[in-house]
PDB file with one MODEL, atoms N, CA, C and O in Angstrom:
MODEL        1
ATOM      1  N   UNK A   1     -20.303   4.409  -2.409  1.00  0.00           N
ATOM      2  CA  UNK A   1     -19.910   3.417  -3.395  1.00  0.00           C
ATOM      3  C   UNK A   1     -18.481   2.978  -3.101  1.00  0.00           C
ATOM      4  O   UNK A   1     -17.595   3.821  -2.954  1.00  0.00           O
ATOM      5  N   UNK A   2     -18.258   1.754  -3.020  1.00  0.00           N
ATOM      6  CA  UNK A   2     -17.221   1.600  -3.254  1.00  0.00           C
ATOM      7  C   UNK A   2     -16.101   1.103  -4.201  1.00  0.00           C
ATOM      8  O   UNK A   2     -16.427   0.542  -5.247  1.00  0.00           O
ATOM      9  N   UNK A   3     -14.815   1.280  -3.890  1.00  0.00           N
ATOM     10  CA  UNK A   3     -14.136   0.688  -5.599  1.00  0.00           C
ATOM     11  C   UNK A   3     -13.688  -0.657  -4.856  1.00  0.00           C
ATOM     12  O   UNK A   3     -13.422  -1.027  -3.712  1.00  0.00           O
ATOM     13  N   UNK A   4     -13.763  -1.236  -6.301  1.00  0.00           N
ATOM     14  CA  UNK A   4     -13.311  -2.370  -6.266  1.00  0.00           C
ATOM     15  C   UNK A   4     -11.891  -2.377  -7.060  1.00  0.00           C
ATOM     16  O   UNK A   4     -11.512  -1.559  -7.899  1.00  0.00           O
ATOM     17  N   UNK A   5     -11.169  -3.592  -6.536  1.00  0.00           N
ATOM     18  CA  UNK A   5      -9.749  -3.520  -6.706  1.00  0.00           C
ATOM     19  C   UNK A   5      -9.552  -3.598  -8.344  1.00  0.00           C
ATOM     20  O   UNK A   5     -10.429  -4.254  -8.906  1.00  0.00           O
ATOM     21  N   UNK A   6      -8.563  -3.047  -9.173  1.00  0.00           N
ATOM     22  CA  UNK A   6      -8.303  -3.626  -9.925  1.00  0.00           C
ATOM     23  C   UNK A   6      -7.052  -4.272 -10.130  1.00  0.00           C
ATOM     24  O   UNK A   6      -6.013  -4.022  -9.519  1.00  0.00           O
ATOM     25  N   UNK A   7      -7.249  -5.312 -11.230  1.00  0.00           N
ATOM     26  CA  UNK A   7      -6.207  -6.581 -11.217  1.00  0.00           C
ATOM     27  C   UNK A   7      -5.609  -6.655 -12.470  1.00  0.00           C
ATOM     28  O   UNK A   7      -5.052  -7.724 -12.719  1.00  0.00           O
ATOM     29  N   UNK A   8      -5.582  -5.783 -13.326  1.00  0.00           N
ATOM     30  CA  UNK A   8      -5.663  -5.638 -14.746  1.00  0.00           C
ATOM     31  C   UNK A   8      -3.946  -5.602 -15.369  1.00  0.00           C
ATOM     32  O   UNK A   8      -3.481  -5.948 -16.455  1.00  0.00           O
ATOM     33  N   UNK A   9      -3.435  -5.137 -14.380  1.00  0.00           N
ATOM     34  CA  UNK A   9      -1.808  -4.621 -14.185  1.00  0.00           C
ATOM     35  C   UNK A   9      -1.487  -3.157 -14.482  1.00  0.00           C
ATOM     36  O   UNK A   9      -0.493  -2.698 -15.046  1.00  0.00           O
ATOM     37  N   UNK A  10      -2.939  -2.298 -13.793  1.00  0.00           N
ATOM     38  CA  UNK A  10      -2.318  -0.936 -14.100  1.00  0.00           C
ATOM     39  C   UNK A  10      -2.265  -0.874 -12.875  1.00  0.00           C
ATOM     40  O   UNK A  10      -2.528  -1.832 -12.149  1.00  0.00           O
ATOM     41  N   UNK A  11      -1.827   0.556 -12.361  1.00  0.00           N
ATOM     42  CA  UNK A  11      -1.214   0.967 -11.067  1.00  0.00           C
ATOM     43  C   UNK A  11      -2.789   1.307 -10.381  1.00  0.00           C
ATOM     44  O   UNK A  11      -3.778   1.504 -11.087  1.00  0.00           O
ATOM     45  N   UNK A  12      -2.806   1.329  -9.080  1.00  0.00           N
ATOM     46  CA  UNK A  12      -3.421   1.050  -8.015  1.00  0.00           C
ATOM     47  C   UNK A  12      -2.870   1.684  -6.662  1.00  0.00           C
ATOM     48  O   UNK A  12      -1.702   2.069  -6.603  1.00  0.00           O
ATOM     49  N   UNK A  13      -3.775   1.790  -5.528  1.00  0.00           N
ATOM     50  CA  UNK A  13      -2.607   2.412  -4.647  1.00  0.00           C
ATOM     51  C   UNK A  13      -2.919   1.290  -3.699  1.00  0.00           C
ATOM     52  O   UNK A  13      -3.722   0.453  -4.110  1.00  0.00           O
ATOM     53  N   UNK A  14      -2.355   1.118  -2.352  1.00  0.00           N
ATOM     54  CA  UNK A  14      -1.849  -0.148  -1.962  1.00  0.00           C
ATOM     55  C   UNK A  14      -3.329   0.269  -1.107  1.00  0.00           C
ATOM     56  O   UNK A  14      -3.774  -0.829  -0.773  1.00  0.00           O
ATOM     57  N   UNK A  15      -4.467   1.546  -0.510  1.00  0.00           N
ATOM     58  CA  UNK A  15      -5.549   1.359  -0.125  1.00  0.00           C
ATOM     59  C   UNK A  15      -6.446   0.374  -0.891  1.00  0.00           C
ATOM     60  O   UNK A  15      -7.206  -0.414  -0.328  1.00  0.00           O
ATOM     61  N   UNK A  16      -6.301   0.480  -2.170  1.00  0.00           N
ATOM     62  CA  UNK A  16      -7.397  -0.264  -3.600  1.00  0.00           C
ATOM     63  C   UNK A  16      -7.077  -2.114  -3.654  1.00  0.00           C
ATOM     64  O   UNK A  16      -7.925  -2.904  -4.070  1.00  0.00           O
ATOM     65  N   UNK A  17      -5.848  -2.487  -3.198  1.00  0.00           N
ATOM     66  CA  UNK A  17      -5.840  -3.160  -3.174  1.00  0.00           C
ATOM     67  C   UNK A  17      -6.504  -4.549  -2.746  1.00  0.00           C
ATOM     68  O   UNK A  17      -7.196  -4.485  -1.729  1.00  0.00           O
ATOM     69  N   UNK A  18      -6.417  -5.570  -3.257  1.00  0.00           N
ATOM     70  CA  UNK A  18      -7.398  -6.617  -2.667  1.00  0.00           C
ATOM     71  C   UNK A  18      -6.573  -7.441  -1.754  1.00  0.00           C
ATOM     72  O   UNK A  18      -5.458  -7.771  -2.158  1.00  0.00           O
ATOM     73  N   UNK A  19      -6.969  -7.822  -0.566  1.00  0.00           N
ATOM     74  CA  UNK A  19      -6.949  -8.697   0.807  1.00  0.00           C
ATOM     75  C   UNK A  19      -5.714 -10.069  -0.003  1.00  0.00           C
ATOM     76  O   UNK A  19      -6.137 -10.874  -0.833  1.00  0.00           O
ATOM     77  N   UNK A  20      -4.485 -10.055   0.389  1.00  0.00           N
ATOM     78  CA  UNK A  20      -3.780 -10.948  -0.079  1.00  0.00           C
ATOM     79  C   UNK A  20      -3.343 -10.841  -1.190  1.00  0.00           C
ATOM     80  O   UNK A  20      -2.682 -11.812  -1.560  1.00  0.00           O
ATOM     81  N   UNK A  21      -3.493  -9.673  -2.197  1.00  0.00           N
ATOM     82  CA  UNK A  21      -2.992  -9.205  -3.343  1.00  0.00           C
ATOM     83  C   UNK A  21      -1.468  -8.637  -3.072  1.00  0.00           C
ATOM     84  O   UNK A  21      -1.107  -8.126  -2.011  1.00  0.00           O
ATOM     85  N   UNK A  22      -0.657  -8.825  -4.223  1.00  0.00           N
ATOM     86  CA  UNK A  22       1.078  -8.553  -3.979  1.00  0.00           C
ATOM     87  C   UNK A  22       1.188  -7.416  -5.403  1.00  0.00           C
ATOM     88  O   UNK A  22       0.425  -7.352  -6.367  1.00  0.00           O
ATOM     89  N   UNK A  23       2.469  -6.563  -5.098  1.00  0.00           N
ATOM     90  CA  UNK A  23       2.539  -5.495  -5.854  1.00  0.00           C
ATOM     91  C   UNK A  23       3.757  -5.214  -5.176  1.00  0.00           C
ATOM     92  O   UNK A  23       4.286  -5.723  -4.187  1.00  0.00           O
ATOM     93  N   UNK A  24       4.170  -4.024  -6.151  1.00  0.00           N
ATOM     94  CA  UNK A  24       5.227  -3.660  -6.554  1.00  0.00           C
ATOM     95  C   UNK A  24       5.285  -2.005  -5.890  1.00  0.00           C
ATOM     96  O   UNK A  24       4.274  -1.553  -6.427  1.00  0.00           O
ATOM     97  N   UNK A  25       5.690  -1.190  -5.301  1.00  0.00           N
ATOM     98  CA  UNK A  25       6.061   0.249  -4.618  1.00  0.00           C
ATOM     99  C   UNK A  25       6.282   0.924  -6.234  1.00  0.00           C
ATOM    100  O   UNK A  25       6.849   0.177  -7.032  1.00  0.00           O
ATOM    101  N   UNK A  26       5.956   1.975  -6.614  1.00  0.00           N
ATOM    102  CA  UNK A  26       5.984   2.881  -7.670  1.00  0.00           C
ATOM    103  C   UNK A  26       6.645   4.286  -7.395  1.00  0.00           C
ATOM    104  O   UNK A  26       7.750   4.764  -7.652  1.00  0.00           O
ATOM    105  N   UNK A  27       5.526   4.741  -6.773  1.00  0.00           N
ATOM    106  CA  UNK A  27       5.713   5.846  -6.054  1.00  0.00           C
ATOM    107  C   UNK A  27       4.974   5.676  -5.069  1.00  0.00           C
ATOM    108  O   UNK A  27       4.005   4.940  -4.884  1.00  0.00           O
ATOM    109  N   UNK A  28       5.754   6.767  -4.136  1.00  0.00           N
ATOM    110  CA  UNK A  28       4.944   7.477  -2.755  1.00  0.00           C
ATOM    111  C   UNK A  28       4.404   9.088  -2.918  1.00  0.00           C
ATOM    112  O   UNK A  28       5.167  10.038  -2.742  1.00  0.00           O
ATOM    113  N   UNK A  29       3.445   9.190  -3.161  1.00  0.00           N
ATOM    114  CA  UNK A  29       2.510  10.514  -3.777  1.00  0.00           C
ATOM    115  C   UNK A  29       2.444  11.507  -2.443  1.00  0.00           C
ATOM    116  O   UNK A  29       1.314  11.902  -2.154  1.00  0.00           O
ATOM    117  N   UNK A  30       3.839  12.066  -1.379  1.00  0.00           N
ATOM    118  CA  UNK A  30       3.629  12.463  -0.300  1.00  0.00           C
ATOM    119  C   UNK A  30       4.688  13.554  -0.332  1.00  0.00           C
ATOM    120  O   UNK A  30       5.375  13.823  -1.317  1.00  0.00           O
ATOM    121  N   UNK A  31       4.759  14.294   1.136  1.00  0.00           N
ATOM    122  CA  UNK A  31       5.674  14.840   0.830  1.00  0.00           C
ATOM    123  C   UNK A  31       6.813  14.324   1.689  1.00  0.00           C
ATOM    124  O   UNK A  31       6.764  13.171   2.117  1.00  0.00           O
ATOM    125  N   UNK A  32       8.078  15.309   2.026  1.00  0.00           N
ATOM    126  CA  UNK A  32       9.370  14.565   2.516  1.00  0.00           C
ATOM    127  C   UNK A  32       9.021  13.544   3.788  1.00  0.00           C
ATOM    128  O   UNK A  32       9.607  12.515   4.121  1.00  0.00           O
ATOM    129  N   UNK A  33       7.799  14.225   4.409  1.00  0.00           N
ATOM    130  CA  UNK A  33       7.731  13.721   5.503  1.00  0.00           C
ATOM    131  C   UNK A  33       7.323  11.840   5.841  1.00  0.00           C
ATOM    132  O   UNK A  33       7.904  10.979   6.500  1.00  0.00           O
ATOM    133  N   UNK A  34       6.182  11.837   5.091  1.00  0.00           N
ATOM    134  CA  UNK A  34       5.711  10.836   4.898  1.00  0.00           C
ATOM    135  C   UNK A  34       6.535  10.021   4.102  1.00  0.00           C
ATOM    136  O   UNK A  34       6.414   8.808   4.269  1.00  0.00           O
ATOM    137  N   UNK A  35       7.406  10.457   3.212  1.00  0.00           N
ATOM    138  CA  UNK A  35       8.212   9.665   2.537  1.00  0.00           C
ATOM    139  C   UNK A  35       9.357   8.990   3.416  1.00  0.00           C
ATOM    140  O   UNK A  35       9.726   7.835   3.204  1.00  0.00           O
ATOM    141  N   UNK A  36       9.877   9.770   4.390  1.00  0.00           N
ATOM    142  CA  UNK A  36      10.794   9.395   5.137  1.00  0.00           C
ATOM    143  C   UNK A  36      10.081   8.498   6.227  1.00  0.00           C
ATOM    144  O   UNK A  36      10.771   7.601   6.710  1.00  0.00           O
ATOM    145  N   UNK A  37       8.774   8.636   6.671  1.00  0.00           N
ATOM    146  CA  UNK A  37       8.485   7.553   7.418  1.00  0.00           C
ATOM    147  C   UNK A  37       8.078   6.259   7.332  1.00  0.00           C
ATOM    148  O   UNK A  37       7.913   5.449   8.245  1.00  0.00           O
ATOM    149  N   UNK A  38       7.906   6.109   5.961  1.00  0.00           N
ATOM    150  CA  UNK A  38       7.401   4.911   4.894  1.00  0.00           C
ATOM    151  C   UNK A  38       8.342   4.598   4.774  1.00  0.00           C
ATOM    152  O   UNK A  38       8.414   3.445   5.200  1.00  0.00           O
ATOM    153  N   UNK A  39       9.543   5.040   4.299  1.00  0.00           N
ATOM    154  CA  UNK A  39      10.676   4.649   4.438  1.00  0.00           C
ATOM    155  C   UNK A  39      11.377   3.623   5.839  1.00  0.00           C
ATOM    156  O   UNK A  39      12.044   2.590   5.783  1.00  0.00           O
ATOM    157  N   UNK A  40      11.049   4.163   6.642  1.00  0.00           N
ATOM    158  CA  UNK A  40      11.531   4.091   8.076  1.00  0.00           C
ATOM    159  C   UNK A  40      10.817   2.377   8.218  1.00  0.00           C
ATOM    160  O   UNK A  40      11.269   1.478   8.927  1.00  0.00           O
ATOM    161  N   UNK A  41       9.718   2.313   7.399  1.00  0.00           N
ATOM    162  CA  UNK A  41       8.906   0.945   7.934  1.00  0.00           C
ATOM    163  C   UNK A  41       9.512  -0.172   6.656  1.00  0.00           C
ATOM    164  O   UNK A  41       9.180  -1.357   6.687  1.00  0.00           O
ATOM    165  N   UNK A  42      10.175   0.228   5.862  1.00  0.00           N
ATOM    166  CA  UNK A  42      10.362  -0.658   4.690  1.00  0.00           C
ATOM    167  C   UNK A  42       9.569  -0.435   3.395  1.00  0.00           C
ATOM    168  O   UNK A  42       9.586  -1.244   2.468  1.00  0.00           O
ATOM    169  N   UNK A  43       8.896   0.672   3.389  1.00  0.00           N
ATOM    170  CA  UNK A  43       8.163   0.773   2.240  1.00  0.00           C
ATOM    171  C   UNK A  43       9.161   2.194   1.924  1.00  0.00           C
ATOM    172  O   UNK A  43       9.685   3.107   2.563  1.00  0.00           O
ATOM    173  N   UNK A  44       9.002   1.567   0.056  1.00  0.00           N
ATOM    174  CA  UNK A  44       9.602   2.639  -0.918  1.00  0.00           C
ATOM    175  C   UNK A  44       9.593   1.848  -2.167  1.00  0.00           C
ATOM    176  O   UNK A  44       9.480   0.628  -2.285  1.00  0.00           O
ATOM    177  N   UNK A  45       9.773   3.023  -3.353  1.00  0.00           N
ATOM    178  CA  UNK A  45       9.740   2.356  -4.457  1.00  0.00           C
ATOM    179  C   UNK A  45      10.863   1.490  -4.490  1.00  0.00           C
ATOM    180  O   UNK A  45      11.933   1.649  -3.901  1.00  0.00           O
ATOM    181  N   UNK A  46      10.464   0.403  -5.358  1.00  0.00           N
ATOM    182  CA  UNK A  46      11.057  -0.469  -5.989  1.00  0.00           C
ATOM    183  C   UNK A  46      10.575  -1.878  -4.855  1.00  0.00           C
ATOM    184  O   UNK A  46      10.995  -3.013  -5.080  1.00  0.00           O
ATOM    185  N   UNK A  47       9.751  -1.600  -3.786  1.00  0.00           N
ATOM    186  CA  UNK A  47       9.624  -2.893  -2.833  1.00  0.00           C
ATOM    187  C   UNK A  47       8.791  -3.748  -2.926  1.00  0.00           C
ATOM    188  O   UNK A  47       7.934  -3.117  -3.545  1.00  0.00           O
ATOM    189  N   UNK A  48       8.436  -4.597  -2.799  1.00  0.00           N
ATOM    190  CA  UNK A  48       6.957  -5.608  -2.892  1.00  0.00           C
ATOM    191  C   UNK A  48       6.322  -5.780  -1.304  1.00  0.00           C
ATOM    192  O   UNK A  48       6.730  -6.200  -0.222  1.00  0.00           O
ATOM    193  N   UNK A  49       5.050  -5.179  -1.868  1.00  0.00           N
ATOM    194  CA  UNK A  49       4.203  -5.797  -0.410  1.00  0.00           C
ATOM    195  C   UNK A  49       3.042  -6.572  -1.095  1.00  0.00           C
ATOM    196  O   UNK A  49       2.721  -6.762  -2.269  1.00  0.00           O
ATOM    197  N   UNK A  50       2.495  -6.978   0.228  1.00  0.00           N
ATOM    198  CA  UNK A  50       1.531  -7.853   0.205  1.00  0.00           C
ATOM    199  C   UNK A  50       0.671  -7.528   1.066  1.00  0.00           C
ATOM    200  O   UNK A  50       1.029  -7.343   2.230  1.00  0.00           O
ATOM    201  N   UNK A  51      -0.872  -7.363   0.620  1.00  0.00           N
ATOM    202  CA  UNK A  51      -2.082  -6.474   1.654  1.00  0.00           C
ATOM    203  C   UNK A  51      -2.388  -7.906   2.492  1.00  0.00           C
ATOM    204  O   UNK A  51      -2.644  -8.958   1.907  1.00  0.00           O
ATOM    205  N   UNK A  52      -2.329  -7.792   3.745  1.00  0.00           N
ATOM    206  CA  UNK A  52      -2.410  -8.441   4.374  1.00  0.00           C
ATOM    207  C   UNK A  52      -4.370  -9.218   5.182  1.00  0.00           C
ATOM    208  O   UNK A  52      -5.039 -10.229   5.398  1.00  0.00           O
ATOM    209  N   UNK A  53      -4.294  -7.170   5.315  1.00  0.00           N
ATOM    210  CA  UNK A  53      -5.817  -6.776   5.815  1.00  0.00           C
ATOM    211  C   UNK A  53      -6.103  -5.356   6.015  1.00  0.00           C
ATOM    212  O   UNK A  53      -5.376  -4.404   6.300  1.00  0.00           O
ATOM    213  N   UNK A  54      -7.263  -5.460   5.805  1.00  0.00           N
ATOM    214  CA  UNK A  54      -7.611  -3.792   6.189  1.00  0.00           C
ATOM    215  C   UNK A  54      -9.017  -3.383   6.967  1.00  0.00           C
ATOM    216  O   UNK A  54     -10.127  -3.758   6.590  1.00  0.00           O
ATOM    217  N   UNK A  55      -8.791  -2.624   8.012  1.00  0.00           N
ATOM    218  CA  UNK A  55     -10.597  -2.330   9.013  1.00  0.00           C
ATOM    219  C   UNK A  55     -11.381  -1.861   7.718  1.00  0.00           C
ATOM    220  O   UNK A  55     -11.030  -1.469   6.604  1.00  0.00           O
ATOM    221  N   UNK A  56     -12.450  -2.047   8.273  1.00  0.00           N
ATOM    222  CA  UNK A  56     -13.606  -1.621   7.700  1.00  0.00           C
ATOM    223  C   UNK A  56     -14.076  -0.481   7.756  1.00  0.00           C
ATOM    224  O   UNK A  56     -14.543  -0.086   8.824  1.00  0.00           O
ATOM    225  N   UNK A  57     -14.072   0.376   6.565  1.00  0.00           N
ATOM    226  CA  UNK A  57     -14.594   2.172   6.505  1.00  0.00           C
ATOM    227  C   UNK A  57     -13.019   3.034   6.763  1.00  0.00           C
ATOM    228  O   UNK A  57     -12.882   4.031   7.472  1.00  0.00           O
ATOM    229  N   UNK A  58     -11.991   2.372   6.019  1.00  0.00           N
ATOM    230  CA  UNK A  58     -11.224   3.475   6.103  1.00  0.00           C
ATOM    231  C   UNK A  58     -10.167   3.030   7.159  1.00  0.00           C
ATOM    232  O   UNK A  58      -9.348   3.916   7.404  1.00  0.00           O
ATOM    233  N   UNK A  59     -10.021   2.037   7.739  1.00  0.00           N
ATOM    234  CA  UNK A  59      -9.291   2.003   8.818  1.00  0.00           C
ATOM    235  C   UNK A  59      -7.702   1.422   8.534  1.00  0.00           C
ATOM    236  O   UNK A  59      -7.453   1.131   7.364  1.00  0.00           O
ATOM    237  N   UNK A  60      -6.797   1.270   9.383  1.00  0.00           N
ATOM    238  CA  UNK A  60      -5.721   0.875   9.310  1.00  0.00           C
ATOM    239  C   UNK A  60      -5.605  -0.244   8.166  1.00  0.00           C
ATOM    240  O   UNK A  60      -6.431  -1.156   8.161  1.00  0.00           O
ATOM    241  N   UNK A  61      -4.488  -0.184   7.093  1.00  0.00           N
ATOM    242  CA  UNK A  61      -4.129  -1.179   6.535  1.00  0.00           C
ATOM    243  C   UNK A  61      -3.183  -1.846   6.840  1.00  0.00           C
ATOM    244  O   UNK A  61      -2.118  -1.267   7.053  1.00  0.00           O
ATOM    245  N   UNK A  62      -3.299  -3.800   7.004  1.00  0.00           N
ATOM    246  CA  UNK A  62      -1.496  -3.677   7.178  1.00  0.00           C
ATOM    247  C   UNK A  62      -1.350  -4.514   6.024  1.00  0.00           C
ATOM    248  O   UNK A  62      -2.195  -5.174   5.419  1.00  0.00           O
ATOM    249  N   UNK A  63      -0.072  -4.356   5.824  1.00  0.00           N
ATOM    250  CA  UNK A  63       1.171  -4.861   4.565  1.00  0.00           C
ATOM    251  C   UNK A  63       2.143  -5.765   5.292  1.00  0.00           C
ATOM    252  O   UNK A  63       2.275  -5.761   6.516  1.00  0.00           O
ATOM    253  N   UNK A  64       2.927  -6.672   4.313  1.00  0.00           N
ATOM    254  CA  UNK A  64       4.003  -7.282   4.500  1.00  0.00           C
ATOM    255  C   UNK A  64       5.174  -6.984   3.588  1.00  0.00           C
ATOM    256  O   UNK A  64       5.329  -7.437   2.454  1.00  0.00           O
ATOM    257  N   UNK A  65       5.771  -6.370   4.073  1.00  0.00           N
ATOM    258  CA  UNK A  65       6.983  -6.072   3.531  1.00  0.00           C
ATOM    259  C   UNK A  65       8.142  -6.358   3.715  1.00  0.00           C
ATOM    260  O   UNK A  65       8.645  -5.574   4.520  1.00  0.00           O
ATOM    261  N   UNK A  66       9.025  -7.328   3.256  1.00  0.00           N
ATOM    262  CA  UNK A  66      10.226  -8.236   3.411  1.00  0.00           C
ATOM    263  C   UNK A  66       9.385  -9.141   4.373  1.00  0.00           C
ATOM    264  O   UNK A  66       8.263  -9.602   4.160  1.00  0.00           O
ATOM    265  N   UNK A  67      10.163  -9.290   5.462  1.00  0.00           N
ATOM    266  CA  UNK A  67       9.057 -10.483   6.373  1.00  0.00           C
ATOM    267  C   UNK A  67       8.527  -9.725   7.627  1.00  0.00           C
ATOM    268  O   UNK A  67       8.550 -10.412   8.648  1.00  0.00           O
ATOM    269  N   UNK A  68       8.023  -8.375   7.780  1.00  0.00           N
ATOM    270  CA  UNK A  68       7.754  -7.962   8.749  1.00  0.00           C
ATOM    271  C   UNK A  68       5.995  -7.544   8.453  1.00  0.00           C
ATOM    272  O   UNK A  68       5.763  -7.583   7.245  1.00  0.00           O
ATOM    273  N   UNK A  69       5.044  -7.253   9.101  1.00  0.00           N
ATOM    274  CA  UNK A  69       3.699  -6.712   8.829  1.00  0.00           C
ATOM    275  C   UNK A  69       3.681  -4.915   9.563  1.00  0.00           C
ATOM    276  O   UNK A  69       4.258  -4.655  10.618  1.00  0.00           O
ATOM    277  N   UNK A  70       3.184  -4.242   9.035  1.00  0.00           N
ATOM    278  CA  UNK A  70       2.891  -2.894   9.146  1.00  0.00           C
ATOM    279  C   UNK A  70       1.548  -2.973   8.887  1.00  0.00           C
ATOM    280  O   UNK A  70       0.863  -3.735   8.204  1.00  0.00           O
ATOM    281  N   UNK A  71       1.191  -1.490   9.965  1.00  0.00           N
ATOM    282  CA  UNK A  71      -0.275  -0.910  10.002  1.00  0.00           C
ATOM    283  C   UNK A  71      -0.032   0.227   9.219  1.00  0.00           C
ATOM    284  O   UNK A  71       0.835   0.997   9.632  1.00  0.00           O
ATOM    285  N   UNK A  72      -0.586   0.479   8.227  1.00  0.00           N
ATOM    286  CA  UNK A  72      -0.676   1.955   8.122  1.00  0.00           C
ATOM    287  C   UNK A  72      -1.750   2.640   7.961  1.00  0.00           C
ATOM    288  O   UNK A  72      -2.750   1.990   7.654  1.00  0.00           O
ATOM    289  N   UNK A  73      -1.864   3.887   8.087  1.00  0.00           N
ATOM    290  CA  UNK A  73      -3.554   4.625   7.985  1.00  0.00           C
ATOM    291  C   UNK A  73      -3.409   4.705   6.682  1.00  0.00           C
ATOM    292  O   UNK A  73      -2.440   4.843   5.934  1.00  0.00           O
ATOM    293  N   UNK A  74      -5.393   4.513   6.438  1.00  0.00           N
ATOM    294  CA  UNK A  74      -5.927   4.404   5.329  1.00  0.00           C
ATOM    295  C   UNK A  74      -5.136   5.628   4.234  1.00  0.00           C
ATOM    296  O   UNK A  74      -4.530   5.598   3.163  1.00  0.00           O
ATOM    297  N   UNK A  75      -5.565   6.665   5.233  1.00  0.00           N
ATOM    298  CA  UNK A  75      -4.711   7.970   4.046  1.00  0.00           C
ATOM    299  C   UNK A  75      -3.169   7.837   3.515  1.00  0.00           C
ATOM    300  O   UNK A  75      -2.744   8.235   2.431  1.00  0.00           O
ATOM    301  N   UNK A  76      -2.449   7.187   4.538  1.00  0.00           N
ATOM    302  CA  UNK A  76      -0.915   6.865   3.950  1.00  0.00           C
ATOM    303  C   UNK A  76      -1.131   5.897   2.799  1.00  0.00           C
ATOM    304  O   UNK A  76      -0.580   6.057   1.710  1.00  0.00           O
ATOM    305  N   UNK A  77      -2.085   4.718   3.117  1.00  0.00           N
ATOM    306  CA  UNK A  77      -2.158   3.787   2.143  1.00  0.00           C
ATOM    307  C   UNK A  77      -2.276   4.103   0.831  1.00  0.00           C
ATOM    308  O   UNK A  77      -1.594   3.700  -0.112  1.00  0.00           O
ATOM    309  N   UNK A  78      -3.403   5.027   0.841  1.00  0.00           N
ATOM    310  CA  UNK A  78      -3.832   5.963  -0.440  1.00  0.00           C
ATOM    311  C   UNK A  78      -2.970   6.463  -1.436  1.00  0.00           C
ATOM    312  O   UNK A  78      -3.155   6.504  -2.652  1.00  0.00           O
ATOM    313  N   UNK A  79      -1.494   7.037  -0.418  1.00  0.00           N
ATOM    314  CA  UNK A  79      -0.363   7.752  -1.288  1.00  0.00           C
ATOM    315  C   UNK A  79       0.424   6.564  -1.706  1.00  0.00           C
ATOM    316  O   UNK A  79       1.575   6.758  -2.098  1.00  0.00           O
ATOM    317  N   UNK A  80      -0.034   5.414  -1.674  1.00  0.00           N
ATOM    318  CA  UNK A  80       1.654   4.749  -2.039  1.00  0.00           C
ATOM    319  C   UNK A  80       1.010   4.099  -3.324  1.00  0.00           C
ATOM    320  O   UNK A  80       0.126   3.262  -3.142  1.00  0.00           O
ATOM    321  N   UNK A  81       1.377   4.413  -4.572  1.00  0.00           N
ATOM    322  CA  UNK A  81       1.014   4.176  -5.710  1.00  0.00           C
ATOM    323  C   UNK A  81       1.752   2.600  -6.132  1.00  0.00           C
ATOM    324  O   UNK A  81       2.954   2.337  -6.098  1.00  0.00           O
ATOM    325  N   UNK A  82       0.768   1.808  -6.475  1.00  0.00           N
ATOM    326  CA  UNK A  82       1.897  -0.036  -6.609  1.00  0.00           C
ATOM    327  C   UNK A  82       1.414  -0.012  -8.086  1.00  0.00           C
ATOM    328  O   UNK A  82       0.741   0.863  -8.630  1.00  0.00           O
ATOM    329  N   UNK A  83       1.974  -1.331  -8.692  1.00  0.00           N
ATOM    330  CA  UNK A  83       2.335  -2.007  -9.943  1.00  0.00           C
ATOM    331  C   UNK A  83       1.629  -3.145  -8.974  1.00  0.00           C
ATOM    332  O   UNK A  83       1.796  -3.214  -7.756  1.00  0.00           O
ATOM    333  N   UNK A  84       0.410  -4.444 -10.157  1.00  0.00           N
ATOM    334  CA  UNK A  84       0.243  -5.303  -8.985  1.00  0.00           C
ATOM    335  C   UNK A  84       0.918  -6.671  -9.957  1.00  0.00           C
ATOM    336  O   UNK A  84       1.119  -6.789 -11.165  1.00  0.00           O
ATOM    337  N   UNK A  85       1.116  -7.489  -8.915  1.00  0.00           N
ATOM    338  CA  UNK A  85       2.267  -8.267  -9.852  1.00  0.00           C
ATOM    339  C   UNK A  85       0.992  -9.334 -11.375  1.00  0.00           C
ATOM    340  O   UNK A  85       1.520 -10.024 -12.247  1.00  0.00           O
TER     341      UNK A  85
ENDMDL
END
């Protein structure tokens, strides 16, 4: 089964998101490590991305964040908890 995005304005994680949907960084649900490398790409709370695209069954998501695009794996995607605008 799969989920479908919601749009409602509760929090979401940036995997749930829908194809061209924009949001807000909340939290990162990880530990130092992953936090510091999310970091490293422009993602952290307080940032806005935008889901750009994502493979099919789990695969790489990418985001736009400030004006650059990132891949990230599905499981990183999972931890980054958004606000959607």
């Amino acid at each position: 089964m799969t989920e479908k995005p919601r749009t409602d304005g509760e929090r979401l994680t940036a995997a749930r998101m829908a194809t061209g949907q924009s949001a807000t960084v909340v939290e990162i649900k990880g530990g130092q490590g992953l936090v510091n490398r999310l970091d490293a790409l422009g993602i952290r709370p307080g940032k806005r991305i935008t889901k750009v695209s994502a493979a099919f069954m789990h695969g790489p998501v990418v985001v736009r964040v400030d004006r650059a695009e990132v891949a990230i794996g599905f499981g990183m995607a999972r931890k980054i908890a958004v606000q959607p605008d």
